[in-house]
C-alpha positions as CSV (number, residue, x, y, z in Angstrom):
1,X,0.0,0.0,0.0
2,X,1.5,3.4,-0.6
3,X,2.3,5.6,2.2
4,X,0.2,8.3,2.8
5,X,0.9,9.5,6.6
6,X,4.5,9.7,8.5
7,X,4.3,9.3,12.5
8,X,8.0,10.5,13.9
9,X,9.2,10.0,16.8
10,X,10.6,12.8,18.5
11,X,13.6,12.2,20.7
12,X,16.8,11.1,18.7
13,X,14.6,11.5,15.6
14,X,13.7,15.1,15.3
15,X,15.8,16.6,18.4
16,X,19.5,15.9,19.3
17,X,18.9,13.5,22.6
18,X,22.7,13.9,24.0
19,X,22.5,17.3,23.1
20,X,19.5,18.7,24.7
21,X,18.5,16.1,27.2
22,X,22.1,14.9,28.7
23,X,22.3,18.5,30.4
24,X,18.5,18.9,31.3
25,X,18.6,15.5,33.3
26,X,22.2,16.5,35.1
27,X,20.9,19.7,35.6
28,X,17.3,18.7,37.0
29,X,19.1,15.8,39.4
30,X,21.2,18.3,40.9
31,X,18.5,20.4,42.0
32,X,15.8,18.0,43.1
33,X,18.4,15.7,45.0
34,X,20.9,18.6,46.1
35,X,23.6,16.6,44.6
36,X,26.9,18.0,42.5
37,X,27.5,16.9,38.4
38,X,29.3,13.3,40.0
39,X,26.1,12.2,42.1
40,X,23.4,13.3,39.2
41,X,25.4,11.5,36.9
42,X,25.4,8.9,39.0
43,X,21.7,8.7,39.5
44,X,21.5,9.4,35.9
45,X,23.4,5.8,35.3
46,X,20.0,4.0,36.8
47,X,17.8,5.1,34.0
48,X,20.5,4.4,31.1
49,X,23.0,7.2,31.0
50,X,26.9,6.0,29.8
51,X,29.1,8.3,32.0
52,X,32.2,6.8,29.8
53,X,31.0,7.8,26.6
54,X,28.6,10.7,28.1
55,X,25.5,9.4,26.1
56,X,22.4,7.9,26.8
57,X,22.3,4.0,26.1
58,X,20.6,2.5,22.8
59,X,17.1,1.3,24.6
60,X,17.0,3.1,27.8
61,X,14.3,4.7,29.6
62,X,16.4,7.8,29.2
63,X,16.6,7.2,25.7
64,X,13.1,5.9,24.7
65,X,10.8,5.9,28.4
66,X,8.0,8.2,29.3
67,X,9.2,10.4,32.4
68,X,6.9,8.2,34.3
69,X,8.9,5.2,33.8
70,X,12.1,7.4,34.5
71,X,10.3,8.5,37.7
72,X,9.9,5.7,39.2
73,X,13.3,4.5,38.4
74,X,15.2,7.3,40.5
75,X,12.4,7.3,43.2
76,X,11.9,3.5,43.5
77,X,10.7,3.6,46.8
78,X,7.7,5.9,46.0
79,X,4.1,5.1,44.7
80,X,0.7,6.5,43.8
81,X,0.3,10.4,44.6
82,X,4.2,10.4,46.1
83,X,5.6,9.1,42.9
84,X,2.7,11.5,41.0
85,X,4.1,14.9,43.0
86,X,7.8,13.8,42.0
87,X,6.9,13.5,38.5
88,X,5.4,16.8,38.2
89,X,8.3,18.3,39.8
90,X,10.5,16.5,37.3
91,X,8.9,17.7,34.2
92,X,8.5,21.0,35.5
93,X,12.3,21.2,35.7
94,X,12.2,19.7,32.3
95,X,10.0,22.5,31.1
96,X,11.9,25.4,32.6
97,X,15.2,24.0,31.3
98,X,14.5,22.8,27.7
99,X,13.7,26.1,26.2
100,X,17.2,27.4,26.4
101,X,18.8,23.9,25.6
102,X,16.3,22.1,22.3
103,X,18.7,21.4,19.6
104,X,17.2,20.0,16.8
105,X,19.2,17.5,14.4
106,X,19.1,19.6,11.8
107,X,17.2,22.1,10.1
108,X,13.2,20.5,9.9
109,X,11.5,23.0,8.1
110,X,12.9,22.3,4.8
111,X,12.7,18.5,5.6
112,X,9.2,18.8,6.6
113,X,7.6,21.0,4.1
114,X,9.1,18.5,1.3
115,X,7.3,15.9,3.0
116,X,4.2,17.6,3.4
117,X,4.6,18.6,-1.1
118,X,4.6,14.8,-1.6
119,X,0.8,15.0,0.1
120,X,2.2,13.2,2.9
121,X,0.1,13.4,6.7
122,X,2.6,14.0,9.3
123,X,2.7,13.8,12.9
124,X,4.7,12.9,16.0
125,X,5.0,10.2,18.3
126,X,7.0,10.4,21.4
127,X,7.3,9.2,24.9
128,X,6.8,12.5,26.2
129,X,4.2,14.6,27.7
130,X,1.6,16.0,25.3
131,X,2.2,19.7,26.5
132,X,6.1,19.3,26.8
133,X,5.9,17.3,22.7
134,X,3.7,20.1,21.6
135,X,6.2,22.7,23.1
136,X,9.1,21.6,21.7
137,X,7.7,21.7,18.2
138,X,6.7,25.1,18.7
139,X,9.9,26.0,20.0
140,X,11.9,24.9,17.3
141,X,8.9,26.2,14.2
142,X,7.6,22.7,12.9
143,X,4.5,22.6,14.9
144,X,2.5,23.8,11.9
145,X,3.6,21.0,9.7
146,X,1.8,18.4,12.2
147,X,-1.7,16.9,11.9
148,X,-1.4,15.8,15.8
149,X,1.0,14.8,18.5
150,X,0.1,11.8,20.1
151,X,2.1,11.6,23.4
152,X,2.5,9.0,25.8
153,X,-0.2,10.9,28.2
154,X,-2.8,10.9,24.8
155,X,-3.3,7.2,24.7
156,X,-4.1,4.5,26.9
157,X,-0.6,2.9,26.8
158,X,2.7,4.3,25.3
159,X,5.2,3.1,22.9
160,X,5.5,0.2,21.4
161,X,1.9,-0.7,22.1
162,X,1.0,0.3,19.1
163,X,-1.9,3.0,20.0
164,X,0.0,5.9,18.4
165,X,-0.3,3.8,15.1
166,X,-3.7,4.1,15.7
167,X,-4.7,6.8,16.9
168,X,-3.0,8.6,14.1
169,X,-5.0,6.5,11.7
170,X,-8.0,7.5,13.6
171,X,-7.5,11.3,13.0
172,X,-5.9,11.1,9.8
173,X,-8.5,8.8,8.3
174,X,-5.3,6.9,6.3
175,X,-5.6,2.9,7.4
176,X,-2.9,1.9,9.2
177,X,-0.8,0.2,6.8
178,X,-0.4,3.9,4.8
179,X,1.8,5.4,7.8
180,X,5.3,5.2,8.1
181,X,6.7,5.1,11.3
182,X,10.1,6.4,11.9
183,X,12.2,6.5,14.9
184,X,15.6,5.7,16.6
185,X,14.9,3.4,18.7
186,X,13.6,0.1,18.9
187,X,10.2,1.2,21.1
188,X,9.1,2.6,17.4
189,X,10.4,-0.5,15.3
190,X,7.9,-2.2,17.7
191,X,5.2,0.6,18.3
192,X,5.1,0.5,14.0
193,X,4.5,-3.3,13.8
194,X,2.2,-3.8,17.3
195,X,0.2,-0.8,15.2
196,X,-0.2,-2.4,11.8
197,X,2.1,0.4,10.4
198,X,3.0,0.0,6.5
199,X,6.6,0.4,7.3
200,X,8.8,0.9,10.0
201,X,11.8,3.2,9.4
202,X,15.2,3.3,11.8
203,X,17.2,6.4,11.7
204,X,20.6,6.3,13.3
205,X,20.3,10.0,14.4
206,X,20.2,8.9,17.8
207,X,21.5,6.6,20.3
208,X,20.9,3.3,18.4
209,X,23.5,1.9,16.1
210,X,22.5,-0.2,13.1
211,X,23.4,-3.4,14.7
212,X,21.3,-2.4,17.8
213,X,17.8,-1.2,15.3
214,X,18.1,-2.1,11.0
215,X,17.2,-5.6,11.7
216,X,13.9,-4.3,13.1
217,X,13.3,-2.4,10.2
218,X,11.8,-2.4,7.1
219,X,14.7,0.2,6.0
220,X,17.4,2.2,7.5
221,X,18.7,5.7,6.7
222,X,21.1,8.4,8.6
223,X,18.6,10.5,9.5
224,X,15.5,12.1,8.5
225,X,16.9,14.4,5.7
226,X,17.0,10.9,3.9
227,X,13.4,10.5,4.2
228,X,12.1,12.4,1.8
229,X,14.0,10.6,-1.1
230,X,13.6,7.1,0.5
231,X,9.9,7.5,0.3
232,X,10.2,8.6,-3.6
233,X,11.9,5.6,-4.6
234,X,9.9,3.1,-3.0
């Protein structure tokens, strides 16, 4: 069937996840556990950070979790409205910080607006909040280009359970097996094929080599700038 809609991740795919999220997480551990750069990174480690290579590791909740899961991973002791208050103190850091530290991959606009001149649907996927995804966008001026985001906190359970597919099929009225799902990591490989996705496309724009994510895709490219003519050929 030919592709009709594109569902991107966001994390790794659209923004630079060393880049922008390496310092937010230091940043916000120091502060909510009065702890210097050694002790955040070391609470950092838990979640999936690689204090040797200072990136996050290929299939970590830091790489590809919902800050829930992250959450509950440096506050293991905590439950219910506990672990609830420390999550909203955690993405509020997130939200202060992120503004002055986004970095995008590389310039989306052009990328996008090619995309959408093929007639192609687009939206975004990610393991993030729906107000923090939407945010982003904004910040870095793609949010136009997008039909929806469909965040972790907009469905009943997050990647790879396959509800983004979905969704997105819902509100774009293309059957499932027209959307393309791209990502870095292997959450979307499997979010793609637990949705009934057409394809599922790896980009090695993030933390995920191609040993780690092309054999659970349909194809592989750099990054995102290769989309436009992979999608043409095909």
């Amino acid at each position: 069937m030919k592709i009709e809609g594109v569902l991107f991740d966001k994390d790794g795919t659209l923004i630079d996840v060393d880049a922008t999220w390496v310092p937010i997480y230091r940043e916000a551990l120091m502060d909510l556990f009065r702890t210097d750069d050694a002790g955040a990174e070391v609470i950092m480690e838990r979640a999936g950070y690689d204090r040797a290579r200072g990136k996050l590791k290929a299939g970590s909740p830091l790489a590809g979790g919902t800050n829930r899961e992250i959450a509950a991973i440096w506050w293991p002791d905590l439950g219910g409205a506990a672990l609830d208050a420390h999550l909203a103190m955690l993405e509020d850091r997130f939200g202060q910080m992120v503004r002055d530290k986004l970095v995008p991959l590389m310039p989306l606009e052009p990328i996008l607006s090619d995309l959408r001149a093929m007639g192609l649907k687009l939206g975004v996927a990610p393991n993030d909040s729906h107000v923090s995804a939407r945010a982003h966008m904004a910040e870095v001026g793609v949010i136009g280009h997008f039909a929806d985001i469909i965040a972790a906190d907009t469905v009943p359970a997050a990647k790879p359970a396959g509800n983004m597919i979905r969704k997105f099929a819902a509100l774009t009225g293309l059957p499932a097996a027209a959307i393309a799902m791209v990502g870095d990591n292997h959450h979307d490989m499997a979010e793609a094929r637990n949705g009934g996705a057409g394809l599922a496309i790896a980009v090695l724009s993030g933390n995920a080599g191609r040993e780690d994510i092309a054999h659970l895709a349909d194809h592989t490219i750099d990054s995102v700038a290769d989309l436009p003519a992979l999608l043409r050929s095909l």
